[in-house]
N, C-alpha and C positions, 0 to 999 in steps of 0.2 A: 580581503574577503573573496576577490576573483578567485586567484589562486584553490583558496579552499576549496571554493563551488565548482572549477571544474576537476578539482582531484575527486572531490563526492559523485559530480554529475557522470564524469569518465568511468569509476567504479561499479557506477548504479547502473548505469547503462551499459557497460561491458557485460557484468551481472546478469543484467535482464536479459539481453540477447543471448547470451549462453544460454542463458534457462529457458529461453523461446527456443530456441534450435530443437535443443534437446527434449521439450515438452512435442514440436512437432516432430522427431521421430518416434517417441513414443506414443503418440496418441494413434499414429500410424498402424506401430505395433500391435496396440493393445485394447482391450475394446472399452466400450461406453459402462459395462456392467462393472469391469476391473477399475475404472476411476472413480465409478458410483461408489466402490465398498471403498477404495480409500479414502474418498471423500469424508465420509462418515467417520471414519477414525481420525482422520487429522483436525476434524472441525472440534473434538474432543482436546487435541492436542495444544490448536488455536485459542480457547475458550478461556484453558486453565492458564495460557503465559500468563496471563493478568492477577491470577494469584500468583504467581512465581516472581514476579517483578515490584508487583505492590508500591509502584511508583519513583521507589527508589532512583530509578537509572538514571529519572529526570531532576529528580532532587540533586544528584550528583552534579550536575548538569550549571543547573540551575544558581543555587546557593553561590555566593562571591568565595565562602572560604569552607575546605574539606581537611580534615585532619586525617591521617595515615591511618587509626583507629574506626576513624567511621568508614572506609572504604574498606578494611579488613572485618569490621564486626556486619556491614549490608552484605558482604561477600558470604559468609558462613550463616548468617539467615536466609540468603536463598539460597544456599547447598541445604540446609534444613528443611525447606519447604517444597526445594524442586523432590529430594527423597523421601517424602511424605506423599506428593503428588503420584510419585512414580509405582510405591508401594500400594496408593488406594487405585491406581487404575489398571496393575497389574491383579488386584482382588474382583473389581468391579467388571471385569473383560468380559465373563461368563453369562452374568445378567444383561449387561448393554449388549449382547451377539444374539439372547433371547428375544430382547425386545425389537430388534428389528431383525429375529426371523433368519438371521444369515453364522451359520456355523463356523463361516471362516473369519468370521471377525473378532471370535476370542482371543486367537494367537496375533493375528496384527499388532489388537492392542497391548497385547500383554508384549513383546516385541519391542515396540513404538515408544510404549513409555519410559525405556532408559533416555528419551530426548529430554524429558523435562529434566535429570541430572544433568546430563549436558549445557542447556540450555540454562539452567540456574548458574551454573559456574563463568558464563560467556558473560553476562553482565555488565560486572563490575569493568571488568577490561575495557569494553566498548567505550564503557559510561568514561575511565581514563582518559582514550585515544580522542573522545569528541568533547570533552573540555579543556584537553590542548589544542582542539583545532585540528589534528592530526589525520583529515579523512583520506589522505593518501594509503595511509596504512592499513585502513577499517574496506577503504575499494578493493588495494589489494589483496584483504582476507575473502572478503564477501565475491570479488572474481576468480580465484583459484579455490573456492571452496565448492561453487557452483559447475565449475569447468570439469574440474574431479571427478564430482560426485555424478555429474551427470554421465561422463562417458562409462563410469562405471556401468551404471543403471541403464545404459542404450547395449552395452554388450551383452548384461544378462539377460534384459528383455528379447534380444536378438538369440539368446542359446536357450530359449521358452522356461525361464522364470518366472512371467508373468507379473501378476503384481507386488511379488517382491520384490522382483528388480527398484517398484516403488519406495518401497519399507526402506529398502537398503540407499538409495540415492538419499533418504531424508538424514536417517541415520547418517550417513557419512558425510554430509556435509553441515550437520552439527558438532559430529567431531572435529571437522579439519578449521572450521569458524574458530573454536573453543581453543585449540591449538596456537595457528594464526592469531587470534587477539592478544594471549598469552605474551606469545615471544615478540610483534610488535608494540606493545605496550610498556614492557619491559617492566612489568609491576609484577608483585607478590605482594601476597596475603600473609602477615600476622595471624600469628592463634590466638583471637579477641574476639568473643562475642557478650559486646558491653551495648544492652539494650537502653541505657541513659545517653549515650554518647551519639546513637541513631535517632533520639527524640525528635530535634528541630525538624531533621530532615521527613519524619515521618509528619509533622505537622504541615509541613506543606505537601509531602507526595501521597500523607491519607487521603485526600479528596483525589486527586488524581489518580491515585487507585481504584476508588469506590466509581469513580467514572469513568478507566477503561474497565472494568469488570460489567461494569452495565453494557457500556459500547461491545463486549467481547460476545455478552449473552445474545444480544440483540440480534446484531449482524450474524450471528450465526445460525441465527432460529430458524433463518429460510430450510437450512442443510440442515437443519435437525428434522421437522415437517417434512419438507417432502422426503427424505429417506424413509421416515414412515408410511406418508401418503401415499406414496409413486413407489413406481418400479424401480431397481437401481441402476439401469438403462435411464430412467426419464433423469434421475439425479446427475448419471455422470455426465448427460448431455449439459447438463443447468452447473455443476462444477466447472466442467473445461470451460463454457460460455465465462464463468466467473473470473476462472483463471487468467484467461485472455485479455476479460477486462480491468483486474488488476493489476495485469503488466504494463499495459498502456496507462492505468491512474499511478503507478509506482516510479512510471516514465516520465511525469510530466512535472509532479512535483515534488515528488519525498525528498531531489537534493536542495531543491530550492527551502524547503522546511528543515532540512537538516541543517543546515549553513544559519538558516532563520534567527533559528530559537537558539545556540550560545550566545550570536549576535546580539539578541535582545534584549537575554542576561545581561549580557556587560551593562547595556544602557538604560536599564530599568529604570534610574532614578535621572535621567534624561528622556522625560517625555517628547519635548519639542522635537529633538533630532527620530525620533520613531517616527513621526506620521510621514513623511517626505518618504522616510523609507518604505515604509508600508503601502503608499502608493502605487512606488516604481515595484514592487513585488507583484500588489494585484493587477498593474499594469500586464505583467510581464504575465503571468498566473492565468488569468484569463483569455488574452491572447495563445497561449499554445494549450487550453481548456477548449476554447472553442473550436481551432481548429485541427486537434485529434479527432472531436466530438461527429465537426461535422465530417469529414475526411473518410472515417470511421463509415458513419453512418451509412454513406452512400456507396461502399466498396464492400460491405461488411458479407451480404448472401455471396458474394463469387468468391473474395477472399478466402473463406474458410472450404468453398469446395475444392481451390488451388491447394491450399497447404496443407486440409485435414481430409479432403477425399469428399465423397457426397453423401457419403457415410451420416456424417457431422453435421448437415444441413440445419435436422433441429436446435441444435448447440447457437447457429448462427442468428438463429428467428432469437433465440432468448439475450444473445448479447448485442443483435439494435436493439434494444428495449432499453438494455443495462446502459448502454454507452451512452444514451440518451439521458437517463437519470444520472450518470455518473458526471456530469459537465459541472454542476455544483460541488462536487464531490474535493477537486483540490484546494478549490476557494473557500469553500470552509476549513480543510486545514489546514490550510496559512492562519485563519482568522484565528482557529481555536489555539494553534501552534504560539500566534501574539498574545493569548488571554495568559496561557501558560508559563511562557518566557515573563510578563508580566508579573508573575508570582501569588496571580486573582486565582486562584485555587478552586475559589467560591464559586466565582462564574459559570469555569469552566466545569465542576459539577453542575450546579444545575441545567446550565443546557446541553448537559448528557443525559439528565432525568426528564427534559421535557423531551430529548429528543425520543428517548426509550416510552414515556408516555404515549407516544404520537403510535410511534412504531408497533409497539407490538399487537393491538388490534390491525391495522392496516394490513402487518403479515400474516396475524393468526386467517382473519377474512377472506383475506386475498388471496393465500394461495388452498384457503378450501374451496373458490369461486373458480381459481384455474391459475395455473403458474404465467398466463399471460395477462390476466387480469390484475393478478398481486403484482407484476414487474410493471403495468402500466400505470397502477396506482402511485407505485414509487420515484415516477414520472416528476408526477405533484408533487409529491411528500419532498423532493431535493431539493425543488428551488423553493419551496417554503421557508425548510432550513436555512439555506441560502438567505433569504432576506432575513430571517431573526439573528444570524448570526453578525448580517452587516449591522443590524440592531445595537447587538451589544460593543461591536468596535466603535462603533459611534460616539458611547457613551465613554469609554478609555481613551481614544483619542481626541474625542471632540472634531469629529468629524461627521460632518451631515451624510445621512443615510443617502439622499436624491444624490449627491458627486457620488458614491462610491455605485450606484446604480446604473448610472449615466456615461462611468468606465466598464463598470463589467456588460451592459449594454450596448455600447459602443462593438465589441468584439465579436457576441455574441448576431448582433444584426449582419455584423461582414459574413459571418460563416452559414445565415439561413441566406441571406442574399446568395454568396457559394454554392451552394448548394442546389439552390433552385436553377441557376444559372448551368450547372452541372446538367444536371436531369432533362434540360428543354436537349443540350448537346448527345445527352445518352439517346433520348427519342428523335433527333434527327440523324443520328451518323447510323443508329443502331446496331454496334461493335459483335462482331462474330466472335464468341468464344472467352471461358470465364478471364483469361489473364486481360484478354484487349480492354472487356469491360474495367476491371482493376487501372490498366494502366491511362485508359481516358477520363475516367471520372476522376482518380488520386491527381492528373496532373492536370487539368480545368479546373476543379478545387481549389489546387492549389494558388494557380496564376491568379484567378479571379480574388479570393482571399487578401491574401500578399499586396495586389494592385488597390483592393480596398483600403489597406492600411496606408498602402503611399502615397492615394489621394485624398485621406486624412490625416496624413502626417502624425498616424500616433504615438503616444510615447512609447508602447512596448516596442515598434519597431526602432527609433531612434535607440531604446536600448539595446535590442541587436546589434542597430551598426555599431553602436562604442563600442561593444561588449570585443569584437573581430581584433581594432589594435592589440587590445589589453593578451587576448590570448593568443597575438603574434610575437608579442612582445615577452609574454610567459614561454613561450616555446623559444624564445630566442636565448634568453637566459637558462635554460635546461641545457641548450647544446652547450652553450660557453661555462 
């Protein structure tokens, strides 16, 4: 399972940091008004994957046993569905560019939505590559597809294409995905579309469907509201903030969930050996949750005037907020990630219908009170989730809610101690100048953090240090 996690981890993280490069030369380029309008068309584009996927990927995933047939007849149901999508949002372009008032958002979408044909066709492939385990090959789609498409989209926006340089960086790097999975996967589709042979799998991935489409509407309502509410200056500032902070939550845990959940498949009907694992995860989960969070927090106004200019300043007030609320954010999905692998279907819908309960007053309220009110609201709103969801692992593992409070606790207290500890050091040395402050507060953080955990000897760090042989020992076998 090493092996696997850092072919995931290395992928993800190559990934992301291309796409951080590349996001900060364009943000450079291009202004706050130009992200705001693509914002608003992507979030259309983001919405619908959840119809396009309809749980499927994970059912593939999932399920002990897949027939050639079922992975040929999910494949041309979502080439059906992504071409339906693609057809009603290249009809709908006209009236959603009406409703928020911007003329140039007809052709984006109408543009933009050959991704969902794309993006339907990528799937099934993915869904192959990560129930052999194979995330070498999915890092290396996901890293030369981002590497691509980006330098594309930094030389147009450098020869003032503006925000297509945007359209076209998405666009081509769902082509070069869709390709990439293809020839690493080495699978073909059959001409079968036998909707009896996809039943089982739809009976587990229906609920899972019906609760990312909720999860897809939700979180995206922010970016539906304020594009109406606010300027698209105030939106793109509140995108790029988003942006940034789902880089760092994409950083911290997608590989550890990716690796997770076949894991857990296998062991579904071995409960006993899950909880020890699940452990050493939110061990590990919460330990580098906290200290992004706090890290984050206390670098976060100078950081963005160094990378994005001062331009950006607002961007930066909105993403402490997020980074703040975002600390719960991977700890739950690990938890949901376990409900799922699990094959509780059930569960894991309902605590998307409470969590969509919760949510969308909080957001309708909040961001008509003030987009800094709605992001401090959301403060609460995470670690609440956060504890209902220790709630429900409780009850599948049989594991008491106070141990698993009393770990993610444990981490949680090192990085407010860190931080405070920070901050007394920023008000006595008083650093001249955005980078000094960056590089005194990132590395006092950090010492004070780190030295926390060594004189409580916890277990995420004990996983660190094993973790060093194993992956000297994997790089030794690669040369030989």
């Amino acid at each position: 399972m090493v092996k696997n996690l850092l072919w995931d981890l290395s992928g993800k993280l190559g990934a992301q940091v291309v796409s951080l490069v590349i996001s900060l030369v364009l943000t450079r380029l291009l202004s706050p008004e130009e992200f705001g309008v693509m914002g608003i068309a992507m979030v259309f584009i983001f919405v619908s994957w959840a119809f396009m996927d309809m749980g499927f990927s994970r059912a593939l995933v999932q399920k002990l046993e897949i027939t050639s047939q079922q992975y040929s007849s999910v494949f041309f149901l979502n080439l059906l569905i992504g071409i339906v999508l693609c057809t009603l949002f290249f009809l709908l372009a006209g009236p959603i560019s009406v409703f928020y008032k911007h003329a140039g958002l007809e052709s984006l979408l109408r543009v933009l939505s050959i991704v969902f044909v794309l993006n339907a066709m990528a799937i099934v492939p993915g869904a192959v590559l990560s129930r052999g385990m194979k995330f070498k090959f999915i890092s290396v789609a996901s890293l030369l597809s981002a590497l691509i498409s980006g330098m594309v989209s930094v030389v147009m926006a450098y020869q003032g294409f503006g925000i297509w340089s945007l359209v076209v960086q998405q666009l081509l790097s769902s082509t070069l995905t869709l390709i990439f999975l293809f020839y690493f996967s080495r699978w073909k589709p059959v001409l079968s579309l036998d909707l009896q042979a996809i039943r089982p799998l739809w009976n587990y991935g229906g609920r899972l469907f019906m609760a990312s489409m909720l999860g897809s509407l939700v979180s995206r309502l922010d970016i539906f509201m304020i594009g109406k509410l606010y300027s698209t200056a105030t939106l793109g500032y509140y995108s790029r903030a988003q942006s940034f902070e789902n880089f760092f939550r994409n950083m911290s845990t997608n590989s550890l969930t990716a690796v997770f959940f076949p894991v857990v498949s296998r062991l579904q009907e071995k409960r006993a050996e899950l909880t020890p694992m699940y452990i050493r995860y939110l061990h590990i989960t919460a330990f580098v949750s906290a200290g992004l969070v706090g890290i984050l927090f206390l670098v976060t106004s100078d950081l963005f005037v160094v990378l994005f200019t001062a331009k950006w300043s607002q961007a930066a007030e909105y993403f402490q907020l997020m980074i703040m609320a975002g600390f719960g954010w991977p700890l739950s999905a690990l938890i949901l990630t376990l409900i799922a692998a699990l094959g509780n279907a059930r569960t894991y819908l309902n605590l998307e219908i409470f969590r969509t309960v919760v949510l969308v007053p909080v957001m309708v309220f909040g961001i008509y009170a003030g987009i800094y009110a709605f992001l401090a609201a959301m403060v609460v709103v995470r670690f609440a989730f956060l504890a209902v969801n220790l709630y429900f692992v409780s009850k599948e593992l049989k594991l008491p809610v106070l141990r698993q409070l009393r770990i993610v606790g444990t981490y949680l207290g090192g990085a407010v101690m860190a931080v405070s500890v920070s901050m007394v050091m920023d008000y006595v040395l008083k650093p001249g100048g955005h980078l000094a402050r960056v590089i005194l507060l990132g590395t006092s953080f950090s010492l004070v953090y780190l030295l926390f955990q060594y004189m409580l000897k916890t277990e995420a760090l004990r996983e660190m240090q094993s973790v060093i042989p194993k992956i000297r020992e994997y790089q030794r076998g690669k040369r030989t």
